[in-house]
Biopython code that builds the backbone (N, CA, C, O; Angstrom):
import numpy as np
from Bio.PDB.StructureBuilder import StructureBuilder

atoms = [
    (1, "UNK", "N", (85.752, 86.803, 116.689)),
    (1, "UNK", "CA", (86.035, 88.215, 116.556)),
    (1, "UNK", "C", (85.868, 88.877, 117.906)),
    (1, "UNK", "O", (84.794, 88.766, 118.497)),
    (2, "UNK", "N", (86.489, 89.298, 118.225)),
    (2, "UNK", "CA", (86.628, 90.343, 119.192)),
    (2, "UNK", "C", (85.484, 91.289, 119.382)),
    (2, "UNK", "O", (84.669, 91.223, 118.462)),
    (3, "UNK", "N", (85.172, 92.232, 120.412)),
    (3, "UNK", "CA", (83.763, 92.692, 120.317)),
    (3, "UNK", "C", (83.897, 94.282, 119.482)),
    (3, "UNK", "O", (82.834, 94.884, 119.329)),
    (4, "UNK", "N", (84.948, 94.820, 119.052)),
    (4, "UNK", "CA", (85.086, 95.974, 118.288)),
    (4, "UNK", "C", (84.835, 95.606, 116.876)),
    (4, "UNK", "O", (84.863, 96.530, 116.063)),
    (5, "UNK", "N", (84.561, 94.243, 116.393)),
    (5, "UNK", "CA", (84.819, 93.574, 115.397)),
    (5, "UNK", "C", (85.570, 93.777, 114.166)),
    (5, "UNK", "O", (85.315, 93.527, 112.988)),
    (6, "UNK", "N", (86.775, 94.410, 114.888)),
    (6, "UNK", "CA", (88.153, 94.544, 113.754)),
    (6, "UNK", "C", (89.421, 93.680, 114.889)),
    (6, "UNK", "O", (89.479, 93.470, 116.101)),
    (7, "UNK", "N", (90.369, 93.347, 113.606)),
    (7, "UNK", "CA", (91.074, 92.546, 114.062)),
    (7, "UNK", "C", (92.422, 92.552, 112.695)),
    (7, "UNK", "O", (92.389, 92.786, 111.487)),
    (8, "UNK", "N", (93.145, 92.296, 113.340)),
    (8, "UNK", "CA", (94.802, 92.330, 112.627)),
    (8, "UNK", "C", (95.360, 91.008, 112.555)),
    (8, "UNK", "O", (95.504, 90.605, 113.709)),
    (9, "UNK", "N", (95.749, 90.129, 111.696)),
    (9, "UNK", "CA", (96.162, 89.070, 112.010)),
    (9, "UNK", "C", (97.913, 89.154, 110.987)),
    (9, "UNK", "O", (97.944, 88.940, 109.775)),
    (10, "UNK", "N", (98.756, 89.384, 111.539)),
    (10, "UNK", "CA", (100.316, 88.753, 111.205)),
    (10, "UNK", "C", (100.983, 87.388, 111.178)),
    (10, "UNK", "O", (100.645, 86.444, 111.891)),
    (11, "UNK", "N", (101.739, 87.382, 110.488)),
    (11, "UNK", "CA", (102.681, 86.344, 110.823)),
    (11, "UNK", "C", (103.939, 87.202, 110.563)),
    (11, "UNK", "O", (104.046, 88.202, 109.852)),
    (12, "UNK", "N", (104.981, 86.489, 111.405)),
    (12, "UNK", "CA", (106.542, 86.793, 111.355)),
    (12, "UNK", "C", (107.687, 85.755, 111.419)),
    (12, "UNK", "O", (107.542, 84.535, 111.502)),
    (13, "UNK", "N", (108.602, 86.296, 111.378)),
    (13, "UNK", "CA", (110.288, 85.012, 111.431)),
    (13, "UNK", "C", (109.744, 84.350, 112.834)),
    (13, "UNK", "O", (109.223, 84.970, 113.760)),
    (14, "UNK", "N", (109.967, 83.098, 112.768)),
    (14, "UNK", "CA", (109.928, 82.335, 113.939)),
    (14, "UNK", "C", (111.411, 82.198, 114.438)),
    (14, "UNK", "O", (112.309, 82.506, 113.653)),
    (15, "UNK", "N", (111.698, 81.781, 115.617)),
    (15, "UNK", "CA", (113.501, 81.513, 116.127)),
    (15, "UNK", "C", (113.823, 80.338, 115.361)),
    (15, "UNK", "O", (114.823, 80.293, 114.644)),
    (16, "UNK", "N", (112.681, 78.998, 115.539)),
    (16, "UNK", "CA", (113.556, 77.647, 115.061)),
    (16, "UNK", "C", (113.004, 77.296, 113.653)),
    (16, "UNK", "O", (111.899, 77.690, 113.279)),
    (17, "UNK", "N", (114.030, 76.349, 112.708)),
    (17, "UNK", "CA", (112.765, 76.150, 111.613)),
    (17, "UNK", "C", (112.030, 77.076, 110.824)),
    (17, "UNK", "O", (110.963, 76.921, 110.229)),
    (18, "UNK", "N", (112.951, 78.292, 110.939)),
    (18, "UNK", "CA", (111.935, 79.074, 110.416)),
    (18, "UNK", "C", (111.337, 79.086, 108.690)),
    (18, "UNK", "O", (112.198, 78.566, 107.981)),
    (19, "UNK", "N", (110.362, 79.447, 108.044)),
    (19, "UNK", "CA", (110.396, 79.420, 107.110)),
    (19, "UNK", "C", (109.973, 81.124, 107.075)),
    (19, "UNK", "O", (109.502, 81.642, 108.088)),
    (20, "UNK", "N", (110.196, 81.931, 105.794)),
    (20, "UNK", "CA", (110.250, 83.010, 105.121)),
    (20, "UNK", "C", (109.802, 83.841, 104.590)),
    (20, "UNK", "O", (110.174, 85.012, 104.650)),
    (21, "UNK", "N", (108.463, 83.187, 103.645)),
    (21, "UNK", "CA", (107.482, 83.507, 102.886)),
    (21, "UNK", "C", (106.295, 82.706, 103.127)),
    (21, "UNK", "O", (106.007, 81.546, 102.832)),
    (22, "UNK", "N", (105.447, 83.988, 103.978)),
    (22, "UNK", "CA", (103.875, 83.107, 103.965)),
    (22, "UNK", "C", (102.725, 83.736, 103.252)),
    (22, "UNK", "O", (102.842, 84.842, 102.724)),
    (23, "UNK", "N", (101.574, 83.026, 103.226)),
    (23, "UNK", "CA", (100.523, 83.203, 102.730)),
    (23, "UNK", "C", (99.489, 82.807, 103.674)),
    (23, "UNK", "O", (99.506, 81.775, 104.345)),
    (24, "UNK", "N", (98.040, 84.247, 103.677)),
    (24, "UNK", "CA", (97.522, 83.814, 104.682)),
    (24, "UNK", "C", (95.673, 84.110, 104.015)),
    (24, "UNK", "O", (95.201, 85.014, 103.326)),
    (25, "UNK", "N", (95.090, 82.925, 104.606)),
    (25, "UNK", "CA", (93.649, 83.147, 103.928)),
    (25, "UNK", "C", (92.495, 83.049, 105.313)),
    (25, "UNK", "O", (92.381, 82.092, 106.079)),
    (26, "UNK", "N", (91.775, 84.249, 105.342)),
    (26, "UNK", "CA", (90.792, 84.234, 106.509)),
    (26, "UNK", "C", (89.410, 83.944, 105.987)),
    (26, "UNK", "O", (88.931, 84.674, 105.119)),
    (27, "UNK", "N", (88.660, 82.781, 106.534)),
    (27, "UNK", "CA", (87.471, 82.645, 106.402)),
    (27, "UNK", "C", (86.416, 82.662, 107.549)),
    (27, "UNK", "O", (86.598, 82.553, 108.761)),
    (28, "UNK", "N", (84.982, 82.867, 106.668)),
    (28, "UNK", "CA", (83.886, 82.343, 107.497)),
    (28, "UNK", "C", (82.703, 81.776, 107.600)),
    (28, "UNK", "O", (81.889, 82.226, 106.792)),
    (29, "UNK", "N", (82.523, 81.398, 107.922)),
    (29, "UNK", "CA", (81.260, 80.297, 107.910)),
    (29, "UNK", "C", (81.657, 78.979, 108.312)),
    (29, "UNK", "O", (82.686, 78.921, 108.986)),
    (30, "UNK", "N", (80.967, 77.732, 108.001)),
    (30, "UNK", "CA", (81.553, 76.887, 108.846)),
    (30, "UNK", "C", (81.666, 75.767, 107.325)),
    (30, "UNK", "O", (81.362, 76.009, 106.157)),
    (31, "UNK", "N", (82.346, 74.255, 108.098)),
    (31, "UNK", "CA", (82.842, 73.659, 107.467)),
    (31, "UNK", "C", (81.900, 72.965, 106.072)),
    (31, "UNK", "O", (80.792, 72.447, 106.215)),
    (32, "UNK", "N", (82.743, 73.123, 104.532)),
    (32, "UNK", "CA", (81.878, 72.756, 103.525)),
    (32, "UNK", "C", (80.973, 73.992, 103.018)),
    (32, "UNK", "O", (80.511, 73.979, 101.877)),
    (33, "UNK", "N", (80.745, 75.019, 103.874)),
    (33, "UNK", "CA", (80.442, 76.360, 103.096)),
    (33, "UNK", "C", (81.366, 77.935, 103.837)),
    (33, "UNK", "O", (80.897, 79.037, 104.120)),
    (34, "UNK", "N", (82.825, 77.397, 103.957)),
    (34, "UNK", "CA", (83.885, 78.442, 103.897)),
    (34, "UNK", "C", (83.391, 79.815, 102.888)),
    (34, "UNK", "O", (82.453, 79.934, 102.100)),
    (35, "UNK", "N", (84.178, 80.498, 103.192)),
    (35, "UNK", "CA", (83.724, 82.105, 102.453)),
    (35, "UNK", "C", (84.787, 83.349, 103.179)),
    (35, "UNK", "O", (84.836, 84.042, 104.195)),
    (36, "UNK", "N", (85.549, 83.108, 101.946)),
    (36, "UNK", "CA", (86.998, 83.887, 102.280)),
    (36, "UNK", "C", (86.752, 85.128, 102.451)),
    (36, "UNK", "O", (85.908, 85.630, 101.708)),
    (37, "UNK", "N", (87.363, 85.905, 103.391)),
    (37, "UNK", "CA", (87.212, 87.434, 103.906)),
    (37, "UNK", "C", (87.948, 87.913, 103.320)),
    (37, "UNK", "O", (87.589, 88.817, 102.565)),
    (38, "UNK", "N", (89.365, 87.518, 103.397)),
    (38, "UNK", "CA", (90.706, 88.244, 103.540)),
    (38, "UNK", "C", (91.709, 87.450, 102.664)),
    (38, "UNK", "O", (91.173, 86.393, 102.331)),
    (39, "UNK", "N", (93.061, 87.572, 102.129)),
    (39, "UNK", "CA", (93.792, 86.910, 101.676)),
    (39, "UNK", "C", (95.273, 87.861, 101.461)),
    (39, "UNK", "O", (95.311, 89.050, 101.145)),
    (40, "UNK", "N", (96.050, 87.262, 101.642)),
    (40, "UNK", "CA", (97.088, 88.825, 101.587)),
    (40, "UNK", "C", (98.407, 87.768, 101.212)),
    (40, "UNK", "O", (98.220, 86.593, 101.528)),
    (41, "UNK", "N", (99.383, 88.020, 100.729)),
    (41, "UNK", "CA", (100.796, 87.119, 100.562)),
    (41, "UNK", "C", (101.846, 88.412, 101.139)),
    (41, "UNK", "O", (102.381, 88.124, 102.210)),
    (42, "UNK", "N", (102.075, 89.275, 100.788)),
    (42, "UNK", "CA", (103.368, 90.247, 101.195)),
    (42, "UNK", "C", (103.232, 91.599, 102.051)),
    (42, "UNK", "O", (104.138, 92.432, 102.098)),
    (43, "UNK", "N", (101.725, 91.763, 102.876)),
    (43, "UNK", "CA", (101.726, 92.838, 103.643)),
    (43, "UNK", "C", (102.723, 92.820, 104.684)),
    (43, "UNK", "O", (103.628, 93.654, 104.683)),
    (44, "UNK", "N", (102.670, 92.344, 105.159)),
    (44, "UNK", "CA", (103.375, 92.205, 106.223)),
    (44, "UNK", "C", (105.196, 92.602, 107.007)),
    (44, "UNK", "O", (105.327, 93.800, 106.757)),
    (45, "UNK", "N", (106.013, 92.306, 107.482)),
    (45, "UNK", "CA", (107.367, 92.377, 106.893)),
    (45, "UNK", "C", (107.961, 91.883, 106.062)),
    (45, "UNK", "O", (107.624, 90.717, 105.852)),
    (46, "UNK", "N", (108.651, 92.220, 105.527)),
    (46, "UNK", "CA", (109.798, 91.199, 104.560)),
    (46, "UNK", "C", (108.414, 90.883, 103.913)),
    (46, "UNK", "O", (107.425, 91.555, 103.622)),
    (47, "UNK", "N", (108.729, 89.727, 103.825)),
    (47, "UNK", "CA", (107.823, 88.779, 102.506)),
    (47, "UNK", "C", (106.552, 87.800, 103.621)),
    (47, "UNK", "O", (106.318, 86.617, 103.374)),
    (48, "UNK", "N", (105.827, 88.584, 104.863)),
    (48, "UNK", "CA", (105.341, 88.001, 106.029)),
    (48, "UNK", "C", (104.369, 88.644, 105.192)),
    (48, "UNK", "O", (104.560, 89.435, 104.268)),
    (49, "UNK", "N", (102.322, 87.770, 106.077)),
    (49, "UNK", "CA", (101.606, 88.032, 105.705)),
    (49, "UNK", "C", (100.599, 89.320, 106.515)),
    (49, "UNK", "O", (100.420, 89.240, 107.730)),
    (50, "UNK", "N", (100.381, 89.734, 106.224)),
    (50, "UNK", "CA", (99.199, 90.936, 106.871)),
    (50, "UNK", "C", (97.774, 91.136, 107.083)),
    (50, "UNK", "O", (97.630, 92.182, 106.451)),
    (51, "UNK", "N", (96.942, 90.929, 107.413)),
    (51, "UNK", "CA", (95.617, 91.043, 107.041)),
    (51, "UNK", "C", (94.883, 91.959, 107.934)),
    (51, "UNK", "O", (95.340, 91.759, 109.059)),
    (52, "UNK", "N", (93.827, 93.006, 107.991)),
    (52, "UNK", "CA", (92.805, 93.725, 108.589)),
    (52, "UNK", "C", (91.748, 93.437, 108.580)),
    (52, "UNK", "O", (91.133, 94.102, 107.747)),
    (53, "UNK", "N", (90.869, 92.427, 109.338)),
    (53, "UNK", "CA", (89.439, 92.666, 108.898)),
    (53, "UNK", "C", (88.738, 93.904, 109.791)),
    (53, "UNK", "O", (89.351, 94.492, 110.682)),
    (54, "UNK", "N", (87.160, 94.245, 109.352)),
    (54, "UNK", "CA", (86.908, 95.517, 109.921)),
    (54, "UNK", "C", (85.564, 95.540, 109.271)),
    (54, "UNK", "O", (85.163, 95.616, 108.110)),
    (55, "UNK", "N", (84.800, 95.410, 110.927)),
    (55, "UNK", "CA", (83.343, 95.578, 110.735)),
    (55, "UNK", "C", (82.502, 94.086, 110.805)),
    (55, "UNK", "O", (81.367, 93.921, 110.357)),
    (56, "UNK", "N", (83.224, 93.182, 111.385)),
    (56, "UNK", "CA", (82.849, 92.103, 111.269)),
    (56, "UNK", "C", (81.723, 91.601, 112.688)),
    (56, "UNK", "O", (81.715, 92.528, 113.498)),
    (57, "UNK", "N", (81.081, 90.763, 113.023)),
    (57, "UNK", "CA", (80.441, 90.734, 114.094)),
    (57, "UNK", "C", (81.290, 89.792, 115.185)),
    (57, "UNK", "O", (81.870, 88.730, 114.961)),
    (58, "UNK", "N", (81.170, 90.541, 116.453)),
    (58, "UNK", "CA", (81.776, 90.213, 117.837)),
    (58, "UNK", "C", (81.121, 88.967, 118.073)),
    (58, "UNK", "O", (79.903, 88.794, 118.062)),
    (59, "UNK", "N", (82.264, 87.854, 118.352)),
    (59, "UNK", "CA", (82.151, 86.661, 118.822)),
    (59, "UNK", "C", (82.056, 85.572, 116.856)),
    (59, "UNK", "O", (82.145, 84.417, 116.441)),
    (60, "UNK", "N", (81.945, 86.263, 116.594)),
    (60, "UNK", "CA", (82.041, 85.390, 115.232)),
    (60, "UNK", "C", (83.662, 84.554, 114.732)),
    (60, "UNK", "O", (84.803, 85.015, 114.724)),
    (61, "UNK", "N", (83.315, 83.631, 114.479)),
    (61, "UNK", "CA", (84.281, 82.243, 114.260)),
    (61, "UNK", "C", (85.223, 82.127, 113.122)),
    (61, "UNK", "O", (84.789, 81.280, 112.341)),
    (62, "UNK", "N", (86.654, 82.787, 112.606)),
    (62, "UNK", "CA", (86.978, 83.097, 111.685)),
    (62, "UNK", "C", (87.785, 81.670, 111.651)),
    (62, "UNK", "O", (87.826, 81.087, 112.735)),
    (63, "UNK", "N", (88.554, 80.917, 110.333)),
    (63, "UNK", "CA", (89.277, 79.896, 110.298)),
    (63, "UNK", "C", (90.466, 81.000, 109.427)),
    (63, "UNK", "O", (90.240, 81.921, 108.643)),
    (64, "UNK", "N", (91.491, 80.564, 109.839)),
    (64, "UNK", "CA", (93.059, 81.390, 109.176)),
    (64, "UNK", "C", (93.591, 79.860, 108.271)),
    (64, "UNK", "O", (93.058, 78.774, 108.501)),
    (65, "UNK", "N", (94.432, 79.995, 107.500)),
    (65, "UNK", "CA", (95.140, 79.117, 107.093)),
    (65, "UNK", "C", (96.086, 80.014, 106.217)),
    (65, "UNK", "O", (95.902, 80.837, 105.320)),
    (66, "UNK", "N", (97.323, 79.429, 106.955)),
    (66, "UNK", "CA", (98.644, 80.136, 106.435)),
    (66, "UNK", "C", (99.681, 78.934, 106.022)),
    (66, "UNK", "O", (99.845, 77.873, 106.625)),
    (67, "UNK", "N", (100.220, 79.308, 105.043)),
    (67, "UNK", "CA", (101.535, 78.325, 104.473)),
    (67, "UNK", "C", (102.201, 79.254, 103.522)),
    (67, "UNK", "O", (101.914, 80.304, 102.948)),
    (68, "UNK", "N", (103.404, 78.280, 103.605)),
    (68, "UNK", "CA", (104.784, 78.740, 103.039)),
    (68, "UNK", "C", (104.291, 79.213, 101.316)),
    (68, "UNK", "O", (103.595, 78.441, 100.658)),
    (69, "UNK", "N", (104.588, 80.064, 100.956)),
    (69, "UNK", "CA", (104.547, 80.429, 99.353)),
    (69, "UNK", "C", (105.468, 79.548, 98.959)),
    (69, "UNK", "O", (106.603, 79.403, 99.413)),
    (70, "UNK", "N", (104.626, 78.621, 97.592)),
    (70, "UNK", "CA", (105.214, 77.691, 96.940)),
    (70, "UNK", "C", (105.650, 76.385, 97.427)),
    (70, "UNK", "O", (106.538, 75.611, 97.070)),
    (71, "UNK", "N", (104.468, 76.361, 98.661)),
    (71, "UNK", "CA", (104.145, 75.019, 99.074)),
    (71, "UNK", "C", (105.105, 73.863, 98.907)),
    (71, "UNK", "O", (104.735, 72.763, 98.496)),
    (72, "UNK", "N", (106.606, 74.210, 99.308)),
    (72, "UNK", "CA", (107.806, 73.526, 98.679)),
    (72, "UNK", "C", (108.808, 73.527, 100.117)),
    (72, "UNK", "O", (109.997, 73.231, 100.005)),
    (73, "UNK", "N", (108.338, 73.812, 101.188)),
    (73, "UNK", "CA", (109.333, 74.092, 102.255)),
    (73, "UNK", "C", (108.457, 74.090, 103.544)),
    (73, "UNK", "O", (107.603, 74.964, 103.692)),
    (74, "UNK", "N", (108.663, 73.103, 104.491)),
    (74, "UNK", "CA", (107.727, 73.319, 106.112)),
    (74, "UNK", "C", (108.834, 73.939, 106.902)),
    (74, "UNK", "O", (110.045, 73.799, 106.731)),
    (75, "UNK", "N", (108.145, 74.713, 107.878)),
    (75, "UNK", "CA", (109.237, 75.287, 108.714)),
    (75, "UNK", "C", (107.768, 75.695, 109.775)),
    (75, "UNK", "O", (106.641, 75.205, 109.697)),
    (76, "UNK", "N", (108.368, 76.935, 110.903)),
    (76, "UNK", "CA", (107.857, 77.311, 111.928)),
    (76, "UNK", "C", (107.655, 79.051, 111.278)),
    (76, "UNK", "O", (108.337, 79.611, 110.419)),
    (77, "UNK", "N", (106.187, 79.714, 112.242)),
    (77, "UNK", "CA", (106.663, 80.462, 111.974)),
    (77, "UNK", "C", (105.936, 81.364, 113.212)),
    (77, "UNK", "O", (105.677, 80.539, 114.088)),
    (78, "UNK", "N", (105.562, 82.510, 113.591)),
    (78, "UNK", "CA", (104.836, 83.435, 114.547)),
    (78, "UNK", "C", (103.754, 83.852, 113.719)),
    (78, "UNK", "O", (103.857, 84.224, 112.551)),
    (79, "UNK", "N", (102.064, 83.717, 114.810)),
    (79, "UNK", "CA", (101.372, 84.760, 114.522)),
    (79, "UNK", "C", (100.754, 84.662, 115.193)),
    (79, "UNK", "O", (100.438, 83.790, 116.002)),
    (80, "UNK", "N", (100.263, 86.272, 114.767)),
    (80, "UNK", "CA", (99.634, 87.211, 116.191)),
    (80, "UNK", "C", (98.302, 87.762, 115.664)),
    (80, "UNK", "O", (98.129, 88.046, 114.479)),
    (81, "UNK", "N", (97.520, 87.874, 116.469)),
    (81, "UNK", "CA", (96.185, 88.547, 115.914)),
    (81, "UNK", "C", (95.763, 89.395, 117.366)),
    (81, "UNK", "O", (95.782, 88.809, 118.448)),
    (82, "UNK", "N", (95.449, 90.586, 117.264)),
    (82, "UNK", "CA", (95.291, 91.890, 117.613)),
    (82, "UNK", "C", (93.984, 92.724, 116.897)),
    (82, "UNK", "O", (93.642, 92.947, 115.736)),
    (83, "UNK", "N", (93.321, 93.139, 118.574)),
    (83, "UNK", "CA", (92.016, 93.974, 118.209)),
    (83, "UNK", "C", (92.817, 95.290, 118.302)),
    (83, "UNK", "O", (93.419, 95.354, 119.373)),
    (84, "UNK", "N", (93.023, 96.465, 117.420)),
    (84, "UNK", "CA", (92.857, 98.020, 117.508)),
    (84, "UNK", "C", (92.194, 98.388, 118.439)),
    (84, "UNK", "O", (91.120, 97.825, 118.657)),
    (85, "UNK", "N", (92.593, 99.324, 119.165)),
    (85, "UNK", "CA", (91.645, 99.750, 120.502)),
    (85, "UNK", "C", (92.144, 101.536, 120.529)),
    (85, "UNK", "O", (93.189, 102.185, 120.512)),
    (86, "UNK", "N", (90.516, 101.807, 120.587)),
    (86, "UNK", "CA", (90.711, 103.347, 120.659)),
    (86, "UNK", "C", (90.746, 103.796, 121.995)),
    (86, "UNK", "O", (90.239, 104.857, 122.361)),
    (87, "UNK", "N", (91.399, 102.922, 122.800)),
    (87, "UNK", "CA", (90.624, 103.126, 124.525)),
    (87, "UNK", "C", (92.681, 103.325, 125.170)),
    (87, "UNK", "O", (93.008, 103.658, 126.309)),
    (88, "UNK", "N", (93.869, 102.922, 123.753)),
    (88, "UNK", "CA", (94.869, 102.678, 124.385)),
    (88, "UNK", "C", (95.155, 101.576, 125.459)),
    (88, "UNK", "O", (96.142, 101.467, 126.186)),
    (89, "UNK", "N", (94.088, 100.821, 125.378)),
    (89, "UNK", "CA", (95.101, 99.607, 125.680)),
    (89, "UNK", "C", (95.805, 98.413, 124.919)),
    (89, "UNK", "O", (95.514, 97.820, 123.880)),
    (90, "UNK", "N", (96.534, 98.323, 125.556)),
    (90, "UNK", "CA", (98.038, 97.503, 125.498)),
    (90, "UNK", "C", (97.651, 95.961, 125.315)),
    (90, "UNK", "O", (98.304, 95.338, 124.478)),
    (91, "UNK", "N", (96.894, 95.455, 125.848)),
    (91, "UNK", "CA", (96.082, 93.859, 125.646)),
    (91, "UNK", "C", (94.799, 93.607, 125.244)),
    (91, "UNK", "O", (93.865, 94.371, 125.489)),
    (92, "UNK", "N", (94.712, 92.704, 124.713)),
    (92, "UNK", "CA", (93.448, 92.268, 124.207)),
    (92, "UNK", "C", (93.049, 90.802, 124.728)),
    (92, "UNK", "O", (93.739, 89.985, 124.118)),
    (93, "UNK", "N", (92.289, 90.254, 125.526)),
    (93, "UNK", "CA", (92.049, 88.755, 125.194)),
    (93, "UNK", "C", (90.619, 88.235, 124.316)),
    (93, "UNK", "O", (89.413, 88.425, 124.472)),
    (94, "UNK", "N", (91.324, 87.599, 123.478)),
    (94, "UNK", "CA", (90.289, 86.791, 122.759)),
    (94, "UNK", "C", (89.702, 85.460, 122.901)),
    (94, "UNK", "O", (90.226, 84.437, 122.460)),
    (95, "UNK", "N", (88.399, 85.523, 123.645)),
    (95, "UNK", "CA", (87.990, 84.287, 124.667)),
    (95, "UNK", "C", (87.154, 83.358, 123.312)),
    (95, "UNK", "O", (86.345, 83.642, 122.429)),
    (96, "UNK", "N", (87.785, 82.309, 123.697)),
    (96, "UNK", "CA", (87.223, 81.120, 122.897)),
    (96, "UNK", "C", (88.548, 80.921, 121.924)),
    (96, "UNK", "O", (88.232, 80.046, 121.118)),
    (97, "UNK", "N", (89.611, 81.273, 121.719)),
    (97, "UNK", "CA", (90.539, 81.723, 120.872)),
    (97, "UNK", "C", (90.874, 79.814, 120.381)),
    (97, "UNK", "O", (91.063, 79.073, 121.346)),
    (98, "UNK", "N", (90.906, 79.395, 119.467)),
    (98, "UNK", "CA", (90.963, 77.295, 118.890)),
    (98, "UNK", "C", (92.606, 77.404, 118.283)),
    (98, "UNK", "O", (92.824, 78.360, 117.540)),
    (99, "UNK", "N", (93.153, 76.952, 118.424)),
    (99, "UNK", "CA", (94.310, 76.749, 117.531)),
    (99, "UNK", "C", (94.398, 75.324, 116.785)),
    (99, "UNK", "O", (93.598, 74.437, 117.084)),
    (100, "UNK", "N", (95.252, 75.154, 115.943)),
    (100, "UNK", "CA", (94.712, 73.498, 115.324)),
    (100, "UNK", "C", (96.375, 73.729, 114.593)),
    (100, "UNK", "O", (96.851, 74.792, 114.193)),
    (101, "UNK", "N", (97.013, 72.373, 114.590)),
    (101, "UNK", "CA", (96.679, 71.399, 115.559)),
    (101, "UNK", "C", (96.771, 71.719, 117.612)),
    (101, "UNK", "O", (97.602, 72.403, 118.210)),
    (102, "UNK", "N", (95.935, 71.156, 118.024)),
    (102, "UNK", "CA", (95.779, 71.245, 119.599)),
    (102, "UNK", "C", (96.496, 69.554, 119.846)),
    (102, "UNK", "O", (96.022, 68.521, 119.373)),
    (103, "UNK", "N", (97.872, 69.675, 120.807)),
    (103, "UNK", "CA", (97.962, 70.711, 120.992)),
    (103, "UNK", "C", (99.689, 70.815, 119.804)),
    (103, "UNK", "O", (100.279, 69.841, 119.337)),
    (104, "UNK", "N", (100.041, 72.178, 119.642)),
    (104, "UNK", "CA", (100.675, 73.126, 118.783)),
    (104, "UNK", "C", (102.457, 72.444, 119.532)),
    (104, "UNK", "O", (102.974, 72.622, 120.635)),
    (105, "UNK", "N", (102.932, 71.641, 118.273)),
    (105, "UNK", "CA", (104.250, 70.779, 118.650)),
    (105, "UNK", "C", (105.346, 72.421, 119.239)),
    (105, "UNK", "O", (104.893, 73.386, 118.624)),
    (106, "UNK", "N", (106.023, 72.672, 119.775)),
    (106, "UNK", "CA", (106.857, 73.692, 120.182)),
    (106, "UNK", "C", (107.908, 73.024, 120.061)),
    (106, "UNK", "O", (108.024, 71.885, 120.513)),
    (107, "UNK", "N", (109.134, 73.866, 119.207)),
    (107, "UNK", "CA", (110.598, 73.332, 119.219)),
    (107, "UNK", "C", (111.020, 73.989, 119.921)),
    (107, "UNK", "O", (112.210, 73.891, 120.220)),
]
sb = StructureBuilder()
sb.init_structure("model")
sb.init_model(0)
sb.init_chain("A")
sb.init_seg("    ")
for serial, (resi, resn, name, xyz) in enumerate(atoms, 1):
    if name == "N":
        sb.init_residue(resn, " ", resi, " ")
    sb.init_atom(name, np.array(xyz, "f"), 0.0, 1.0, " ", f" {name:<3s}", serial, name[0])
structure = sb.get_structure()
């Protein structure tokens, strides 16, 4: 988490492969005692996923897991996660940031 400890996490249309409809689940704690924050299927655009967390503690270790609704179709897709900033700026970096799989196949 970021040190404001709110955070936005999207997904959107990817260019290649794309698939359409996602689903997205944010947890925390660590492995074997997970503990879902967040869960969202259609905030987002179109039929993309959305999530806000808010109030969470800075530097804390969230796991995302997103897939296709109806687990019937792999494809590619975009996402972005974004701290809100009342300060107006334009970037955020999120240090320690893991992606999985490492490293992330690119078509």
């Amino acid at each position: 988490m970021p040190s404001s400890g709110n955070l936005t996490i999207e997904t959107s249309l990817a260019d290649d492969y794309p698939i359409f409809d996602t689903v997205m689940e944010v947890y925390s704690g660590s492995s074997g005692a997970l503990i879902e924050i967040a869960c969202d299927n259609n905030n987002g655009d179109d039929l993309f996923s959305n999530v806000t967390i808010i109030g969470r503690t800075s530097g804390e270790v969230l796991l995302i897991h997103v897939w296709e609704f109806g687990y019937d179709f792999k494809g590619n897709f975009n996402i972005c996660a974004r701290s809100p900033s009342s300060l107006g700026l334009e970037h955020n970096t999120f240090e320690g940031f893991i992606y999985y799989p490492n490293p992330v196949k690119i078509y």
